[in-house]
C-alpha positions in Angstrom: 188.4 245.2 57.8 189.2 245.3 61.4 186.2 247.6 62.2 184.1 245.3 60.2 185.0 242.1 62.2 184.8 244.0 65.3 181.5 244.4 64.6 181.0 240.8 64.0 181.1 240.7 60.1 182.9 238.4 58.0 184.9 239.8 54.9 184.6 237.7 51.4 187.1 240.1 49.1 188.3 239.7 45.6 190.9 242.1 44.3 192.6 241.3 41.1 196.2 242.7 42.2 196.3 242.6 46.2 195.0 238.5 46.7 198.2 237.8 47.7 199.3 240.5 49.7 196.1 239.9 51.7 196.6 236.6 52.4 200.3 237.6 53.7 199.1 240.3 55.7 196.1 238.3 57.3 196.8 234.9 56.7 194.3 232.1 58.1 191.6 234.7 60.1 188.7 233.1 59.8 186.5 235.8 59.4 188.1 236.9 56.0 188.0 234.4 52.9 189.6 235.6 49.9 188.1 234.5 46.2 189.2 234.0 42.4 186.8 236.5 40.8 184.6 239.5 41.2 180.8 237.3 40.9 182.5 234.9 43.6 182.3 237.6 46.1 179.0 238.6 45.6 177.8 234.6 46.9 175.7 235.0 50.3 176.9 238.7 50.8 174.7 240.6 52.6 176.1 243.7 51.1 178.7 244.7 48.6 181.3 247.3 49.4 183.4 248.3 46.3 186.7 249.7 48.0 189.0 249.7 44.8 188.5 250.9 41.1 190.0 248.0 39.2 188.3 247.7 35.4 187.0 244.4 36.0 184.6 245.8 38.4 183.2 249.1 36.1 180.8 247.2 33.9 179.0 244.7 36.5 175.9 243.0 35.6 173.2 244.7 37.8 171.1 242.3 37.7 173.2 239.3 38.7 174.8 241.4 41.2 170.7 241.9 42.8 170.1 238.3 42.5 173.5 237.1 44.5 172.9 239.6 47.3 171.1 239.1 50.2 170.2 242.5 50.4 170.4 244.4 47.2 172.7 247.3 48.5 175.7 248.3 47.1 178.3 251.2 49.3 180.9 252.4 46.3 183.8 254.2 48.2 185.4 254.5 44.1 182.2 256.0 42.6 182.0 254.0 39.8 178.6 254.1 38.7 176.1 256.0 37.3 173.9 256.0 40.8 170.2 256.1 38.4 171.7 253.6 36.7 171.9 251.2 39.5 169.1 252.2 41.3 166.6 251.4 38.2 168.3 248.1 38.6 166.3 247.6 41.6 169.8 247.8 44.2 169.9 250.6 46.9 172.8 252.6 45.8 175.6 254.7 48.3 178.1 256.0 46.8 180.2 257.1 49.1 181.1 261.2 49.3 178.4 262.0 46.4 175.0 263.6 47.0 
């Protein structure tokens, strides 16, 4: 996250097992706000960046994911998705280390 907010980003995260380890490790920065659910993530985002392979996020609705992004891009460092799939769902698709 620290190359993110040196950038100037701000993080919105949701993971299902590490929300409280996060918060120990980074407690109050501002730039990082930590949410109760995967959708939750997704509100104002400019992007989404899947960085873990928990099952809650292997079956997302596509197109509620397009409609709560500001930009509909997704970059999947997990590979979880079929990219045609996505991409016929109207979101620009990277996963990450896959032609």
């Amino acid at each position: 996250m620290e190359a993110l907010w040196a950038k100037g980003a701000t993080v919105s995260a949701y993971d299902p097992a590490a929300l409280h380890e996060t918060q120990r490790i980074y407690g109050n920065e501002p730039r990082l706000t930590l949410v109760d659910s995967p959708t939750a993530v997704l509100d104002g985002a400019d992007a989404l960046v899947i960085v873990t392979e928990w099952k809650v996020f292997r079956s997302p609705d596509f197109a509620e994911v397009k409609g709560k992004l500001k930009n509909p891009v997704i970059f999947d460092g997990r590979n979880l998705y079929e990219p045609a799939i996505v991409r016929d769902a109207g979101l620009e698709y990277f996963p990450i280390g896959r032609k």
